[in-house]
N, C-alpha and C positions, 0 to 999 in steps of 0.2 A: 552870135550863136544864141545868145538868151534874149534878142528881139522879137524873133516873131511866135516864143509861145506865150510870150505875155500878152502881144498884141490878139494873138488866138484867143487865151482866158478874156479880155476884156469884150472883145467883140459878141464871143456867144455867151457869156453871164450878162451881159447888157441885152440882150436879144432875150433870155430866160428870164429876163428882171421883169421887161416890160411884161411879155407875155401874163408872169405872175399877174403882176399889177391888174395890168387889163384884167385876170380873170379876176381878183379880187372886189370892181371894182363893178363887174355886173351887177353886184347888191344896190339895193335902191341906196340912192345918197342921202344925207343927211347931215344936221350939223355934228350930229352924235359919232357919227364916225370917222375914225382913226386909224389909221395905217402905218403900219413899219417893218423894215425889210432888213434883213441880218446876211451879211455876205462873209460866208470864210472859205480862201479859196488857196492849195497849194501846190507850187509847180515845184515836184525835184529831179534831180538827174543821178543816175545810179550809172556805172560803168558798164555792165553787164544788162541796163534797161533802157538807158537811154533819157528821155526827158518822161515823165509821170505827173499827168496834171488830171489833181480831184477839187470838186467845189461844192460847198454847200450852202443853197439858199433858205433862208426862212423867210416868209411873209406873214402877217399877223394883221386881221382888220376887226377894230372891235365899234360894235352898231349896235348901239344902247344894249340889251340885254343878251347878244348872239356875238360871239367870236369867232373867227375861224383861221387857223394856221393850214400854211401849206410850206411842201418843207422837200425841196428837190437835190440829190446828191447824183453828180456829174463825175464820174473818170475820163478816163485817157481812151477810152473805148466809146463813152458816150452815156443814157440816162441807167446811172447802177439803181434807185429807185424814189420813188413819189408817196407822200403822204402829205395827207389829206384828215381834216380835224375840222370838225365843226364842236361849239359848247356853245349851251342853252341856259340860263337860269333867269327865274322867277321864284324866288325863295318863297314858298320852303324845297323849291321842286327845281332838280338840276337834271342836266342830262347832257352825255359825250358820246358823239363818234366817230368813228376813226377808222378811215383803213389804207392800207399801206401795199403798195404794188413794185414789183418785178418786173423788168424784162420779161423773166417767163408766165409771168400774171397774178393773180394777186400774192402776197405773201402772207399776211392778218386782215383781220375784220375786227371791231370789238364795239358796241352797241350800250352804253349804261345808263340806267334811269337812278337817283339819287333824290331821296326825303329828309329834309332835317327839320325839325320844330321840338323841342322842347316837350315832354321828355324823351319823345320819338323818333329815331332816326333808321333807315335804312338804305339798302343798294340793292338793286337790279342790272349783273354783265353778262353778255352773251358774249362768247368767242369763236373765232373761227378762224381756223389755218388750213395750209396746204399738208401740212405737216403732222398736225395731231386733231384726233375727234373734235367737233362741234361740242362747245361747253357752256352751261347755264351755271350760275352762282347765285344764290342771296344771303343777304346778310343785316340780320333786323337786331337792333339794340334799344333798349329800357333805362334811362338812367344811368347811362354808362356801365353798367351793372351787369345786366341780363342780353344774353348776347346768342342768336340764334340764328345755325345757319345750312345751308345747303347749297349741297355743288353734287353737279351732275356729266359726265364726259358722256357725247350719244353718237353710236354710228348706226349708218342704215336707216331703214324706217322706224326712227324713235325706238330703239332699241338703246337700253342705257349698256355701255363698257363699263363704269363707276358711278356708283351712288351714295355720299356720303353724308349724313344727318348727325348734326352737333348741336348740343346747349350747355352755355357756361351761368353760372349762378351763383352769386355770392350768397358764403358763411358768417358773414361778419366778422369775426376777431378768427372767426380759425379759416380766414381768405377767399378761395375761390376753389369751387369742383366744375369740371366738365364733362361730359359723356359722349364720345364720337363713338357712332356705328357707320361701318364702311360695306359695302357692296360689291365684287369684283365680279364680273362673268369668268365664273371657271375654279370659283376660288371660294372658301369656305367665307361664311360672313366675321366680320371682328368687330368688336366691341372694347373701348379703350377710355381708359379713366381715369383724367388727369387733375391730382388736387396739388393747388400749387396753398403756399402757408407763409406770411411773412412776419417772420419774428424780427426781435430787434436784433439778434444778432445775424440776419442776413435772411436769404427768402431759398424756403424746403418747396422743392416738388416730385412727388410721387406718381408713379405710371403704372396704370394695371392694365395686360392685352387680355380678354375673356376673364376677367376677373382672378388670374395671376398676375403675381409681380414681375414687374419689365423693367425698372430702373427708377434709382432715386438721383434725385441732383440738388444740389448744395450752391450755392453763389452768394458771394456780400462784398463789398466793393465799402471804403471809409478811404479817408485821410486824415491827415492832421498836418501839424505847419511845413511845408516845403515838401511835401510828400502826399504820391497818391497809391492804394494800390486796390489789388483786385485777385479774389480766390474762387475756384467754383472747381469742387468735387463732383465726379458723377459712379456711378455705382449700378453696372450694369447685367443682364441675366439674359441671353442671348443660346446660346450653345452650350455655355460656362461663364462662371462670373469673371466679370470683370471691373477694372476701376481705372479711373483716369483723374489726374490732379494737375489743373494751369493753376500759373499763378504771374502776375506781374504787378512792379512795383517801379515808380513814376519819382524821381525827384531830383528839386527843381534848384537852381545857384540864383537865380533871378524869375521876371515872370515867366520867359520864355526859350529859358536858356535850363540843360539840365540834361538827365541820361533815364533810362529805363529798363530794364532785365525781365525777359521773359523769358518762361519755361514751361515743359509740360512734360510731366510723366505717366505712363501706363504701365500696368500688370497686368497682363492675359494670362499667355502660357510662364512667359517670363517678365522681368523687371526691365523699363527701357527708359530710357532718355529720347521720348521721340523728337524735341525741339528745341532749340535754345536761342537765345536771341539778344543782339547787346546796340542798344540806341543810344547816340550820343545827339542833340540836339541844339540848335540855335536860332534868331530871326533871320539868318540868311543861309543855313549849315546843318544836312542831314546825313550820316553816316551812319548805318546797320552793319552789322557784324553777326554771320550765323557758321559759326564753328560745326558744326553738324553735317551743315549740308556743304559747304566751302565756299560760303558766299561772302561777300564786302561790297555792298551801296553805298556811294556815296553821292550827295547832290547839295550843288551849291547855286544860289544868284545873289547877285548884289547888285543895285539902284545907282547906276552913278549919276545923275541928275534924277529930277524930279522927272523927266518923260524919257528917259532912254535905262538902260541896264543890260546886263551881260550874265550869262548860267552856263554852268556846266555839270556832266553826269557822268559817273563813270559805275560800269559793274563787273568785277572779278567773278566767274565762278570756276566749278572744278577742269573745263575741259576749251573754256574760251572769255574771252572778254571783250565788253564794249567802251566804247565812247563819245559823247556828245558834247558839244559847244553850240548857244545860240546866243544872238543880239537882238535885241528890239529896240522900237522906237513908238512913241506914241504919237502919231502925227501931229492926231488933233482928238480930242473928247471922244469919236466914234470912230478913229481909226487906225486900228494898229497895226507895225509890217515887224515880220522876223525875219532873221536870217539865220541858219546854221548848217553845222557840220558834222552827220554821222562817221563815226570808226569801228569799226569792228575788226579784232585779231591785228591790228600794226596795217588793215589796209581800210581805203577810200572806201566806204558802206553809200552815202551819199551827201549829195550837197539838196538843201531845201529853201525857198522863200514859201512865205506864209501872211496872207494876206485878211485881216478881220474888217470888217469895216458895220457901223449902223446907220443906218436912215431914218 
């Protein structure tokens, strides 16, 4: 029963490899260039679907200063979609593009020209989907410093949806201000003004929309021996004030053995407990615990030889629960095979092999 969709996966991923190849391979040759080819490919069988075989190719040929990946994903149906990457560089001058197709035709597009030299750097992306307006971006920076940008969403004949014009600049010792003005068709203009401040006791940032106050935020993150943690206040002015306080705290019995407690509270109209969170950790042992929401993650693997090992996952929540089991084996340096076993609710979810392999 499990012979001939393997025999299937092998015959047309080997039929899709060459193809790659061959296209790959119409670039003029060279000693400079190199090729390699990345296969992850997996057949499962579900009770209710029957056998489910997806596969993903990468191809990668790099020729002297021009790379280009191609990169094909295969279901049980046939091509779900193709992308397509070419990159260019001759420093200080880079440049990618990219586009990525559907069955029903293209899906993105995306087009960038990149400059770095010293003190100078910047980016040039055009986008394009089926899905949302055609978008230009740049993005020009001084010294790490000075940073200045612009983004544009257009529909129609050059007609902009959004126009957004920003510059950050440093304060020296009192950090960095920025100025965003934004542009909406239909929508009054805004103007926003963010000064972020880093003290030693942690880094303030301030937000003004039209030159009212919109929110301040607070964050400082330290450790000390066996211990990490992290706080950030925000303080917000919306409708009505409001305020929200995370906080998590990290410590450790060993380097990588230890637990961690997260939390978050707000006050809007009332006082809440919106999150809470309890990590217990190891190098082979991860168990979450969120009392709030009635959850319990836990996920374990262990290495029983140097090329094989065995994992498992399980997750409780308020109305159902999962479970997984998988095996692996490392064949050889570039090729790994799994094996496992979905549960969901006490029944048969699915059975899967998984197939990695490099060239």
């Amino acid at each position: 029963m499990w012979v001939w969709p393997f025999c299937y996966c092998g015959i047309r991923n080997g039929v899709i490899f060459l193809a790659v190849a061959v296209y790959l391979f119409v670039c003029p040759s060279a000693s400079a260039q190199t090729l390699g080819l990345t296969l992850f490919s997996r057949l499962a069988w579900a009770p209710d679907q029957g056998f489910v075989l997806s596969s993903e190719i990468d191809a990668a040929l790099a020729y002297d200063s021009i790379n280009t990946v191609s990169q094909l994903k295969i279901g049980d149906n046939g091509l779900e979609s193709l992308t397509l990457e070419l990159r260019w560089q001759s420093l200080p001058l880079r440049s990618t593009g990219k586009v990525v197709f559907l069955p029903s035709g293209l899906k993105e597009g995306l087009l960038q020209f990149s400059y770095w030299a010293r003190p100078w750097s910047g980016r040039f992306t055009g986008k394009v989907s089926g899905e949302t307006p055609f978008q230009l971006e740049f993005e020009g920076t001084y010294e790490e410093n000075i940073t200045a940008r612009a983004y544009g969403s257009i529909v129609g004949a050059l007609s902009f949806q959004t126009l957004e014009l920003s510059l950050t600049v440093p304060l020296d010792v009192l950090g960095k201000l920025s100025g965003l003005v934004k542009l909406e068709r239909e929508k009054d203009p805004t103007f926003t003004t963010l000064w972020k401040i880093l003290m030693l006791w942690g880094e303030l940032q301030l937000e003004l929309i039209n030159l009212r106050f919109s929110s301040l935020e607070f964050y400082k993150e330290w450790s000390e021996e066996g211990a990490e943690y992290e706080l950030e206040f925000t303080l917000g002015l919306e409708e009505a004030w409001k305020w929200e306080l995370y906080q998590k705290s990290t410590f450790y019995f060993a380097e990588k053995t230890g637990y961690s407690v997260f939390w978050k509270l707000r006050q809007s109209e009332t006082l809440e407990l919106r999150s809470l969170s309890l990590t217990a950790f190891a190098p082979s042992l991860k168990a979450v615990v969120k009392p709030l929401s009635e959850e319990i993650q836990v996920e374990w693997k262990k290495t029983l030889e140097q090329q094989t090992g065995v994992g498992a996952s399980f997750y409780l929540g308020p109305a159902d629960w999962e479970g997984s089991f998988w095996f692996w084996w490392t064949l050889a340096s570039s090729l790994e095979l799994i094996l496992g076993i979905d549960i969901e609710n006490a029944c048969l979810d699915s059975l899967y092999c998984e197939l990695y392999a490099e060239f």
